[in-house]
C-alpha positions in Angstrom: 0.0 0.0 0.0 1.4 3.6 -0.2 2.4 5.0 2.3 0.0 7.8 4.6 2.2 10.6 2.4 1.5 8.8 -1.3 -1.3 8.2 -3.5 -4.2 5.9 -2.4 -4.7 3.5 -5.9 -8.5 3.3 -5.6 -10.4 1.3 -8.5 -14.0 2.3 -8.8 -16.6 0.3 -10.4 -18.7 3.2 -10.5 -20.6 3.9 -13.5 -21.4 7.5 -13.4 -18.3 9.6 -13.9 -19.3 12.1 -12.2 -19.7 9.8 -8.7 -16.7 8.8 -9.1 -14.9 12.4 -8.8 -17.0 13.2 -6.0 -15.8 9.7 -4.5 -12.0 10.4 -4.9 -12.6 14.3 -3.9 -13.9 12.8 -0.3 -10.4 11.0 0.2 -8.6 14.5 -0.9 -10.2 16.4 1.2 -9.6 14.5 4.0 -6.0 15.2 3.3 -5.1 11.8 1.4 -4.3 11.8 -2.5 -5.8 9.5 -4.4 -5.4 7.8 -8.0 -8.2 6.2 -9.2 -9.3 4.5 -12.6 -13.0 4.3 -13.1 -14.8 1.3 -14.4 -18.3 1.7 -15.9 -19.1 -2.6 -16.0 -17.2 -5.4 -14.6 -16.3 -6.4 -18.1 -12.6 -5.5 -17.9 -12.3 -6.0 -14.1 -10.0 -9.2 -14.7 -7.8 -7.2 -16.7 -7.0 -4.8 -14.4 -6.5 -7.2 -11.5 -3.1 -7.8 -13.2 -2.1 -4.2 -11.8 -1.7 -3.1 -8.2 -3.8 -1.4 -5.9 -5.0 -0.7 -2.6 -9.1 -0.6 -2.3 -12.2 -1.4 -4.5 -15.6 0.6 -4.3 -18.4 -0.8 -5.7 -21.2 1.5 -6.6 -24.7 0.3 -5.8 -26.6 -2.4 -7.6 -28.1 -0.5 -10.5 -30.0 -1.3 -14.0 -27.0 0.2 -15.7 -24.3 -2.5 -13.6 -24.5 -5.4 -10.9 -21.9 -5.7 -8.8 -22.5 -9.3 -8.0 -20.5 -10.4 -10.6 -17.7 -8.1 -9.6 -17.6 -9.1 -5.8 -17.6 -13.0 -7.5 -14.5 -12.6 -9.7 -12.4 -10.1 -7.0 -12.8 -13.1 -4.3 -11.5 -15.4 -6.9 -8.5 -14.0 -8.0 -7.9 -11.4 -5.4 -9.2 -12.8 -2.3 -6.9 -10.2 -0.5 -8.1 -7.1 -2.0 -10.1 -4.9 0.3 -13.7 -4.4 -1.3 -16.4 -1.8 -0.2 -19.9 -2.5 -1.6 -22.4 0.6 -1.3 -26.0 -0.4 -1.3 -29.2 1.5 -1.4 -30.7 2.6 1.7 -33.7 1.3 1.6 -32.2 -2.3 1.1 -31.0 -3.4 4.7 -30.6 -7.3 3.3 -27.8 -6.0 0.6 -25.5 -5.4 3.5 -25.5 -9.3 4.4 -25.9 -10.2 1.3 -22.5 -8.7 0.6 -20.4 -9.2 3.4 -21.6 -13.0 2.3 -20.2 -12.2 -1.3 -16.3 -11.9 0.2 -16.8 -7.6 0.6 -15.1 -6.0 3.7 -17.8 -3.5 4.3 -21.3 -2.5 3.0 -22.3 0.8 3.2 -25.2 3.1 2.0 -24.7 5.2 -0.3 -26.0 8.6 1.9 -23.3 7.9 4.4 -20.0 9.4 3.2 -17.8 9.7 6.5 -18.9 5.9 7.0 -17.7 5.5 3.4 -14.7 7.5 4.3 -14.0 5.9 7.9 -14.2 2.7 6.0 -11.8 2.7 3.5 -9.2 4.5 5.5 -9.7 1.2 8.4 -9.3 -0.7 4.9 -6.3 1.0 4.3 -4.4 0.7 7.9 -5.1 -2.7 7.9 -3.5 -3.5 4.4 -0.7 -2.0 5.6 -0.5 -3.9 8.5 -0.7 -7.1 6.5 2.2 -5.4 4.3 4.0 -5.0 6.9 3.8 -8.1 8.6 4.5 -9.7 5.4 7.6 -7.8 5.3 9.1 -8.6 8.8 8.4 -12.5 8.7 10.2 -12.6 5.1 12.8 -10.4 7.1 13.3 -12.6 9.7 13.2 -15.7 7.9 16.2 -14.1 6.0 18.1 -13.6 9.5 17.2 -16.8 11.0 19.0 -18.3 7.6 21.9 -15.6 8.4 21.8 -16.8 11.8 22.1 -20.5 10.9 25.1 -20.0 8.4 27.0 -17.8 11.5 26.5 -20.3 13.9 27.8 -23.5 11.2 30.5 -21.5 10.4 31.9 -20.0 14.1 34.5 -20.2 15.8 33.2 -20.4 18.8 31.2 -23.0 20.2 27.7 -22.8 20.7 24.6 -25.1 21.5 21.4 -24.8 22.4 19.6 -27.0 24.9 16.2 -27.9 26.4 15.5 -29.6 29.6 19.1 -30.8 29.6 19.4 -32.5 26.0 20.9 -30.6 23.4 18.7 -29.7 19.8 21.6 -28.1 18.3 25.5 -27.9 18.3 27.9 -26.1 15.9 31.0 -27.8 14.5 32.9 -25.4 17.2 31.1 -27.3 20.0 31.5 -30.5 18.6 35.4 -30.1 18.2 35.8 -28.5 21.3 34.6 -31.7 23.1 36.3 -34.0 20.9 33.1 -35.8 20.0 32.8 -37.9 16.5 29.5 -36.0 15.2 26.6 -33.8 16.0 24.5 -36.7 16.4 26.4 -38.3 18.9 26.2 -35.0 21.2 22.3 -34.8 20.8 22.2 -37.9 23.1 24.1 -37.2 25.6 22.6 -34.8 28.6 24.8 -31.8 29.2 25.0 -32.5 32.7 27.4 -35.5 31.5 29.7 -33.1 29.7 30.4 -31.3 33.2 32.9 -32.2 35.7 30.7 -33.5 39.4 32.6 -30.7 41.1 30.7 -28.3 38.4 27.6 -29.4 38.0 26.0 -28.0 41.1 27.4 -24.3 40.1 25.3 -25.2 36.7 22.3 -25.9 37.8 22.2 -22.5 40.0 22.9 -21.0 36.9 20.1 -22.6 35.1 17.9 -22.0 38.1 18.4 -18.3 38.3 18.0 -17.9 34.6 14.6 -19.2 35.0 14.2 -16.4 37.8 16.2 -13.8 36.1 16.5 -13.9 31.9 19.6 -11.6 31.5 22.3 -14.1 31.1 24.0 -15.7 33.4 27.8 -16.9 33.5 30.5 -19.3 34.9 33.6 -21.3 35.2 34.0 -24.2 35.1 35.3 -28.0 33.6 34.1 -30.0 31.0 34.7 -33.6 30.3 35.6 -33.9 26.5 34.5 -37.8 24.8 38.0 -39.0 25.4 37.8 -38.4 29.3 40.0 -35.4 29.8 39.1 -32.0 31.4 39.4 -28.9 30.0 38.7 -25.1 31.7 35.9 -23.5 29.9 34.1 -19.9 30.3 30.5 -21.0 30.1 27.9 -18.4 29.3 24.5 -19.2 29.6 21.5 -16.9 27.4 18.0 -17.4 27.3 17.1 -18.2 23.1 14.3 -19.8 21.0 15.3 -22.1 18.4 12.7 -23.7 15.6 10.0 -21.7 17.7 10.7 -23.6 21.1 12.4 -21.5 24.3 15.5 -23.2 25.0 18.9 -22.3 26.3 22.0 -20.9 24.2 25.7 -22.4 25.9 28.1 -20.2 24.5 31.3 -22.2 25.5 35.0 -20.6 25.4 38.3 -22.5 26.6 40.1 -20.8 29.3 43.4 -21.1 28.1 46.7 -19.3 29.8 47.9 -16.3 27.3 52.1 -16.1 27.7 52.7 -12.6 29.6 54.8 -11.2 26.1 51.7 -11.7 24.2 49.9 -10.5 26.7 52.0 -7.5 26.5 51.9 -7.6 22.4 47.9 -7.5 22.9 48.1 -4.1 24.5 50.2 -2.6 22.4 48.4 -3.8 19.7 44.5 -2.4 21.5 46.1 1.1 22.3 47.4 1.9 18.5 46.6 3.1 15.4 47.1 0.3 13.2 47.2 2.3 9.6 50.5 5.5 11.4 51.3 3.5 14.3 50.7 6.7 16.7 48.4 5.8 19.8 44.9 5.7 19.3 42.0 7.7 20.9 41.5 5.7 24.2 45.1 5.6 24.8 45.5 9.1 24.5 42.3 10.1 27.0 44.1 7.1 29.5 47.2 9.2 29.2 45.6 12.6 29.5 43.3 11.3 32.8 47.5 10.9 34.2 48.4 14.0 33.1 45.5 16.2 34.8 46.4 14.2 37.9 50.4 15.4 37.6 49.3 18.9 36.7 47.0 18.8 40.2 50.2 18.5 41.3 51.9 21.0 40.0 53.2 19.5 36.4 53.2 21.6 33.7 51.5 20.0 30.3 49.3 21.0 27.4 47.2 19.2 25.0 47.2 20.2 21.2 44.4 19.0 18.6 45.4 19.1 15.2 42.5 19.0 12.4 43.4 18.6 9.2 42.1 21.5 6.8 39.5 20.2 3.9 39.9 17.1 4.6 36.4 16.1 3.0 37.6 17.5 0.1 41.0 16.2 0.3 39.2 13.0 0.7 37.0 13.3 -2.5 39.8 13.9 -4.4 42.0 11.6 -3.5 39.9 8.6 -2.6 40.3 5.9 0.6 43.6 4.6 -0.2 45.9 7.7 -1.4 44.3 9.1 1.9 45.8 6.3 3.9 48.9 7.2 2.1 48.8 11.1 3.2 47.7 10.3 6.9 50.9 7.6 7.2 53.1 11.0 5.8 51.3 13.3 8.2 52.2 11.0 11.0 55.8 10.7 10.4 56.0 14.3 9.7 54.4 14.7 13.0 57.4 12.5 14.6 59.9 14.4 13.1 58.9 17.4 14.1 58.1 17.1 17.3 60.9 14.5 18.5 60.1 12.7 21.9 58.7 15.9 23.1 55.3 15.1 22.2 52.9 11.8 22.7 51.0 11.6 19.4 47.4 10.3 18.9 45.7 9.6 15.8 42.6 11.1 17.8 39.9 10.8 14.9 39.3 10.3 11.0 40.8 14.0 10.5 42.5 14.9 13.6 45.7 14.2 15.2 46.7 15.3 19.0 49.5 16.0 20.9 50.2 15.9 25.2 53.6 17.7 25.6 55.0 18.5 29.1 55.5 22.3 28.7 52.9 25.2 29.6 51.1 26.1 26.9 52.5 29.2 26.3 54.5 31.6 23.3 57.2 29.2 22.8 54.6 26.1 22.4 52.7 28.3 19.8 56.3 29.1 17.7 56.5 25.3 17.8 52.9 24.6 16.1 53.9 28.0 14.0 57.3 26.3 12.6 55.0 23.0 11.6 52.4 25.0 9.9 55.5 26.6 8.2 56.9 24.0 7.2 53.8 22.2 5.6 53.7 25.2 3.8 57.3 25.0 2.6 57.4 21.2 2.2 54.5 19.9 0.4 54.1 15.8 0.6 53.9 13.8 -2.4 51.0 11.8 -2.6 49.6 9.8 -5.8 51.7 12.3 -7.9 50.6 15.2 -6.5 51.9 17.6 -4.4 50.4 18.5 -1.3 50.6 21.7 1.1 48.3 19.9 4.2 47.7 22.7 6.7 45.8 22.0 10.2 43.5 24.1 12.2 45.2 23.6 15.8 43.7 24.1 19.2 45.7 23.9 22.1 45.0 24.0 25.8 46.8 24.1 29.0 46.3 21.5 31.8 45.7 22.8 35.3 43.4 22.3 38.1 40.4 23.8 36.7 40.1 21.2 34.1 37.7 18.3 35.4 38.6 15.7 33.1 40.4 14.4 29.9 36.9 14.9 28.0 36.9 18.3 29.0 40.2 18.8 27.9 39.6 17.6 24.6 36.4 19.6 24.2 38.3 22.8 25.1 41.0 22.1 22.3 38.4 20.8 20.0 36.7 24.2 20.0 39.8 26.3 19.8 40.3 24.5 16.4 37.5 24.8 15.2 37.6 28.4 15.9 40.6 28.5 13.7 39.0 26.3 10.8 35.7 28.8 10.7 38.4 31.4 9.5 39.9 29.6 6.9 42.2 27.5 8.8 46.3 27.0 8.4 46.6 28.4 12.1 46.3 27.9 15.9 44.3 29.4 18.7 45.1 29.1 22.6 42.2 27.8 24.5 41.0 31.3 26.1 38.8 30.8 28.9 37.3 34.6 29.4 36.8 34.4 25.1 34.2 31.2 25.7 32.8 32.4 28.7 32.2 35.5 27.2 30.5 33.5 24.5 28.7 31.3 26.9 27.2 34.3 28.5 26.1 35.9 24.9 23.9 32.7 24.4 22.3 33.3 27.8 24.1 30.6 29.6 23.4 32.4 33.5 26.1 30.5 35.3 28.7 32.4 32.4 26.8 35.1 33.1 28.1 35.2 36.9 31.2 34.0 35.7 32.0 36.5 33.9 30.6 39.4 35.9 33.0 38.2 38.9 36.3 37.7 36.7 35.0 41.7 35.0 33.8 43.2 37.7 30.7 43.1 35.9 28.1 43.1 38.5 26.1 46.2 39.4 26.2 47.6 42.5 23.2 49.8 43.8 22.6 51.3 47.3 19.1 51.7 49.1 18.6 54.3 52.5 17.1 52.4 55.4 15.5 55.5 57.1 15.2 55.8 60.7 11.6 56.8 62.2 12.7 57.2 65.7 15.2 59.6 65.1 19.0 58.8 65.6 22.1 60.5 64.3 23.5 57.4 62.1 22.7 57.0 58.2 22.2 53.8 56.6 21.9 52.4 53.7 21.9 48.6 52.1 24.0 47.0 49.4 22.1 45.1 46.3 23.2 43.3 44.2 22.2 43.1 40.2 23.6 41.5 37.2 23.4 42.9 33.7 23.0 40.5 30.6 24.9 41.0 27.2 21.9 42.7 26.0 21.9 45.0 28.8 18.5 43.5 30.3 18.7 42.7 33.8 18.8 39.4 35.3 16.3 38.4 37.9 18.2 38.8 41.4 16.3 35.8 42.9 17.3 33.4 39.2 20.9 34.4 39.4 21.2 33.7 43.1 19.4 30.3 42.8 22.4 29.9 40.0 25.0 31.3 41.9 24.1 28.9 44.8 23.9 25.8 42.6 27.3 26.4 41.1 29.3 27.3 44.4 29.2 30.9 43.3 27.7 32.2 46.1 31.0 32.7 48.3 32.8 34.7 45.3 29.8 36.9 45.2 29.9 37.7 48.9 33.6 38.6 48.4 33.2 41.0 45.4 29.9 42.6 46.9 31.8 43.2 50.4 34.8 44.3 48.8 32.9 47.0 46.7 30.7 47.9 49.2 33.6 48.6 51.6 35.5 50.7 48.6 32.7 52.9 48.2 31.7 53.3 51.5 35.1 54.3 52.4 35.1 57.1 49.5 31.8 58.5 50.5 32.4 58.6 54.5 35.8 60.2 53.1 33.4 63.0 52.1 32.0 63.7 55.6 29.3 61.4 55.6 28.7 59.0 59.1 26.8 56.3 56.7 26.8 52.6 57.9 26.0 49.9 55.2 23.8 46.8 55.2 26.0 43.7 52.9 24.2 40.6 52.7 26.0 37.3 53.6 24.7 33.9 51.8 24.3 31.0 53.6 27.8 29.4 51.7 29.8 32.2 53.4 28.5 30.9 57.0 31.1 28.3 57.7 34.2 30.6 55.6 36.8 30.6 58.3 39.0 32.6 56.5 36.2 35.8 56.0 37.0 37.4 58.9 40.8 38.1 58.6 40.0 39.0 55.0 37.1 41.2 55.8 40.0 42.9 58.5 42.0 43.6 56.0 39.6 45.0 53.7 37.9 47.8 56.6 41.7 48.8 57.0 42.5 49.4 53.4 39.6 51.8 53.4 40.1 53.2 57.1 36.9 52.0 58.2 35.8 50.2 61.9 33.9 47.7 62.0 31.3 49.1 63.1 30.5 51.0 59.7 29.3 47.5 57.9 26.3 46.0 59.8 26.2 42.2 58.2 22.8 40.8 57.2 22.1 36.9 57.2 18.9 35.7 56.0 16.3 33.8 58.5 16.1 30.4 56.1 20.2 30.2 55.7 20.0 30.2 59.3 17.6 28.1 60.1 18.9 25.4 57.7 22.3 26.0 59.6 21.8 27.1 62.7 25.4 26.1 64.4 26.6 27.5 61.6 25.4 30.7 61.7 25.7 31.2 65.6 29.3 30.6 65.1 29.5 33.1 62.2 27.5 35.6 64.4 29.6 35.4 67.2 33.0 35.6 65.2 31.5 38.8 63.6 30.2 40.5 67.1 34.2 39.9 68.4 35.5 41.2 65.5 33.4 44.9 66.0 30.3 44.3 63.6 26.4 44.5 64.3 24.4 41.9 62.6 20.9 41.7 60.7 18.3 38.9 60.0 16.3 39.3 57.1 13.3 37.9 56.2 12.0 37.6 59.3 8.5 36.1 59.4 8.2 35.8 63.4 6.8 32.5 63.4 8.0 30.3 66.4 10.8 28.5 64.8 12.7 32.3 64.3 12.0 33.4 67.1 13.4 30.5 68.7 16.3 30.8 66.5 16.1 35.1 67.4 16.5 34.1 71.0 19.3 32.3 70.1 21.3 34.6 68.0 20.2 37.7 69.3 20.8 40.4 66.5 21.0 44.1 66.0 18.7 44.5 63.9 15.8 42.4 62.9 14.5 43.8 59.1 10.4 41.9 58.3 9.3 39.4 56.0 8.0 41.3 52.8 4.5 39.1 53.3 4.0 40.7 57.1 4.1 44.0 54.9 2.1 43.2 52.2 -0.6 42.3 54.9 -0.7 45.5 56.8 -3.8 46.2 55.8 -5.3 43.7 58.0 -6.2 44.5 61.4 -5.1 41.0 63.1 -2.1 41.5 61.2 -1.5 44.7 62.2 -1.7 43.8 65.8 0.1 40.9 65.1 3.2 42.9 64.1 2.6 45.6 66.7 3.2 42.4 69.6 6.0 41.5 67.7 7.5 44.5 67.7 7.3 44.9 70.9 9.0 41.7 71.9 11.7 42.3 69.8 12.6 46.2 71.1 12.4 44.1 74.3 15.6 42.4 73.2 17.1 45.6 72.0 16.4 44.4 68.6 16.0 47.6 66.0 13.1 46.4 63.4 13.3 47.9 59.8 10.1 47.4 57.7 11.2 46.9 53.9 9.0 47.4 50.7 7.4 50.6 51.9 5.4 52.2 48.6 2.8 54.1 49.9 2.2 56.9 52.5 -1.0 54.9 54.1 2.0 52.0 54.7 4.4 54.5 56.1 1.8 55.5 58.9 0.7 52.1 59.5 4.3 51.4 60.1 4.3 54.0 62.5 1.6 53.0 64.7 3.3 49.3 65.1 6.4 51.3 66.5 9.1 49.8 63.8 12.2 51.6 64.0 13.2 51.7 60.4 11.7 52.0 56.7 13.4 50.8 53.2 11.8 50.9 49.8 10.4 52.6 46.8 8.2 55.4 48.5 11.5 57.0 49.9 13.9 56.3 46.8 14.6 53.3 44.7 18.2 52.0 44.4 20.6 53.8 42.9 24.3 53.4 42.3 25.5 55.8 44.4 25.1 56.7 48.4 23.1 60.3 47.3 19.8 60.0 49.7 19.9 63.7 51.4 19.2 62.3 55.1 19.4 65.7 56.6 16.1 66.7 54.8 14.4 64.3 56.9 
């Protein structure tokens, strides 16, 4: 049948012409072609059974034709050809009487989407004949494969059912010395094992019947002469002539002489048409080097791809190609002496681990080859040849995870060079790809890159005090800036930071700015003191504080001027963690902040415990103001926290109804959009409150 994409071959016995279009424009418009040959009177039906096709409508018994005589002759001589009969509507008893006649279906002639329904059921089922047709000829053609292969193996195979053997192979007859086939298909396989054995086997067969993957084992066999010999016996479940059986697959253990041995890996870890290592042997050695490099080694890794090599290929053809790699190779050699380990890495590529940096000398090196294929064109077939390679090479140190990324690394640097027309190499340059990696919106690149460039933004917000006091503050945010100048979600790129193990760099570079610029601005006269966030990765840094130390006195600022702020999940999910950071940053001079603070009994709990500075509000106890038991609700709780000498600041104020709700509750301090948004300098006029 054709295929759901091809023509439908439709004969009609149909004797009005006009019927028939409107038949064949039903399959169209349902979205399957059709080509259809139209035939007024079953006189040259027989003819046209010698052709091909895929359904047969029959129009309704008329005076002009009867289809009986058509049903007859297609159950004759195509008893596999689907038929449709259409029948008058007001003739129920034509529908058995077709169905009787050999048709598939009978349908009125009023009902076209039964018509339609029909044929395409008609259809499917053809091609599931077709198809079925096709696999058992299929698989009668792999059985036969299957038969020759297992005459002709080497190795020796049988198949066995409750203990007798149906079927051995030459292999397996050899193997155990017997005269014939037919003297093996009498014995029981238990009598070809040794009694030590023959307990192991049955297990084997036993858990086989449990478990179908296959099963395997050692042990000895007893060959027709009486001797023993080790075998390898692998045991597969298999079907054979139809029946579920067994498959032995049996293989002598036999003791392989320690040069050969030797010889054998050679021979698995090189290139058999240059004699240069192959692939695996060169990722084996690479995995070793990354380990010396860890340890302070120097090395770098070079892949070579030969330029137009699919054309070099078409032109030359398979075997003066073998002939140009084999040259490449030993120029390779001569080049690089035994400085280099050489891999024939892939169809087009060669590679090279050399134990040097890569630096300017290693790119003059990979320079003077390029040169000199330039200079020295090989001779191959009669022609003379100026092979050129796009090279990538990468240095190996400890922020390479493994041999695969290594190779990727290279790999890309090379291809760099071959987009621009090749006969060059390219350092691996790891601020080029993530820059690259960032363009394509790749957000862990994105902080990458914004921590290596300084690239992050860094905006400032006034916390303003409604209880008067003569200090200013103001908190440190944090945003990141796409390529295209959008900015990133602060909550997305955190989650990101977080996952990568970002999250301690960023608490560096955001204290380290903040600091800077609060320095420069209380330079100018101002008394400001800064809010810097701390994320929960930074809680067990041992080596913060003497950095931080070292930081304030850079700037000439106490410690006093940057009030640290810790969030009330990090510290729940860490709690001696975060005490322990608390109480390293209260000896060293600095006030500290819990943010997100919801008040439920878990934090305050957890407040008790810590006892901070300052305690700044969940955003939803804001957001719900509006509501008197809410607003009470806050009011007790900040009451019990001025108890403690805890200062409360009341972030995400936008409104002036907030701002005197806020009041009433007796928070200390306000943050948010109604008194300025964040900007990237400290420029809030305090005084004018």
């Amino acid at each position: 049948m054709a295929s759901e994409h091809s023509a439908i071959r439709l004969l009609l016995l149909e004797a009005s012409q006009n019927e028939a279009e409107r038949l064949v424009s039903l399959f169209r418009n349902a979205g399957r072609a059709a080509r259809a040959h139209r035939l007024a009177d079953p006189a040259g039906l027989e003819e046209l059974l010698a052709q091909s096709w895929d359904l047969v409508i029959l129009a309704a018994p008329s005076e002009e034709l009867d289809p009986a005589v058509a049903l007859t002759l297609l159950r004759q001589r195509a008893p596999r050809l689907a038929v449709i009969q259409r029948v008058h509507p007001d003739d129920p008893d034509a529908v058995v009487s077709a169905l009787r006649q050999g048709a598939r279906d009978a349908i009125v002639t009023d009902n076209d989407e039964h018509l339609l329904l029909a044929s395409l059921r008609e259809l499917g089922n053809l091609a599931d004949r077709q198809e079925r047709s096709r696999l058992e000829q299929a698989l009668a053609e792999a059985e036969q494969r299957c038969q020759l292969l297992l005459a002709n193996a080497v190795d020796a195979v049988a198949y066995v059912h409750d203990g007798l053997h149906i079927h051995v192979n030459s292999a397996y007859v050899e193997l155990l010395g017997y005269p014939s086939a037919d003297d093996l298909e009498i014995t029981p396989l238990m009598d070809l094992i040794a009694p030590a054995d023959q307990p192991a086997l049955r297990e084997a067969f036993r858990q086989l019947r449990d478990d179908p993957s296959a099963s395997e084992l050692d042990c000895q066999c007893v060959r027709h002469d009486g001797s023993l010999i080790d075998i390898h016996l692998r045991l597969t479940p298999a079907i054979y002539l139809d029946e579920p059986c067994v498959q032995l697959h049996l293989r002598e253990e036999r003791a392989v002489p320690e040069s050969l041995e030797e010889q054998l890996r050679e021979v698995r870890s090189q290139d058999v048409l240059t004699g240069l290592i192959n692939r695996g042997r060169m990722l084996d050695l690479l995995e070793d080097a990354l380990e010396r490099a860890r340890l302070g080694a120097p090395a770098s890794f070079a892949y070579l791809t030969i330029d137009r090599y699919p054309a070099l290929l078409a032109e030359l053809g398979i075997g003066a190609m073998d002939e140009l790699l084999v040259a490449l190779a030993d120029r390779l050699r001569e080049h690089f002496g035994t400085l280099a380990t050489l891999a024939r890495f892939a169809d087009d590529a060669f590679t090279a681990l050399l134990p040097q940096a890569a630096d300017a000398s290693l790119d003059t090196a990979f320079e003077r080859l390029l040169g000199r294929q330039e200079r020295q064109p090989l001779t191959i077939a009669g022609r003379a040849l100026a092979i050129s390679y796009s090279i990538g090479v990468v240095g190996l140190d400890t922020h390479v995870k493994s041999a695969g990324d290594l190779v990727d690394r290279a790999h890309r640097s090379a291809r760099q060079i071959a987009q621009r027309g090749g006969n060059a190499c390219k350092r691996y340059d790891p601020a080029e790809e993530l820059a690259a990696a960032a363009n394509r919106g790749n957000l862990v690149a994105m902080v990458k890159q914004a921590l290596q460039q300084n690239g992050f933004r860094l905006l400032f917000q006034p916390v303003i005090g409604l209880r008067g006091g003569s200090h200013e503050y103001c908190e440190a945010l944090l945003r990141l800036i796409n390529p295209q100048g959008e900015e990133v979600s602060p909550t997305e790129f955190a989650r990101t930071a977080r996952d990568s193990g970002l999250s301690g760099q960023i608490d560096r570079w955001v204290i380290h700015q903040a600091v800077r610029q609060l320095g420069e601005h209380r330079a100018r006269g101002h008394g400001t003191r800064i809010f810097v966030h701390l994320s929960g990765a930074t809680l067990d840094d041992l080596e913060l504080l003497p950095w931080l130390a070292k930081t304030l006195q850079n700037q000439n600022l106490a410690a006093e001027a940057v009030i640290f702020q810790l969030t009330e999940d990090d510290l729940l999910a860490n709690p001696a963690q975060g005490l322990a950071m608390v109480q390293r940053l209260r000896r060293q001079g600095h006030q500290v902040a819990i943010s997100g603070f919801a008040g439920s009994d878990q934090p305050l709990a957890a407040l008790r415990l810590l006892v901070p500075d300052y305690a700044k509000l969940s955003s939803s106890l804001i957001r719900d103001l509006g509501q008197p038991e809410h607003q009470e609700r806050l009011k007790a709780m900040v009451a019990e926290l001025s108890a403690q000498n805890v200062l409360t600041i009341a972030p995400f104020v936008e409104s002036a109804s907030v701002l005197a709700q806020l009041w009433q509750v007796g928070v200390h301090f306000i943050q948010g959009y109604y008194l300025q948004e964040p900007s990237q300098a400290m420029d809030y006029e305090f005084q004018a409150e």
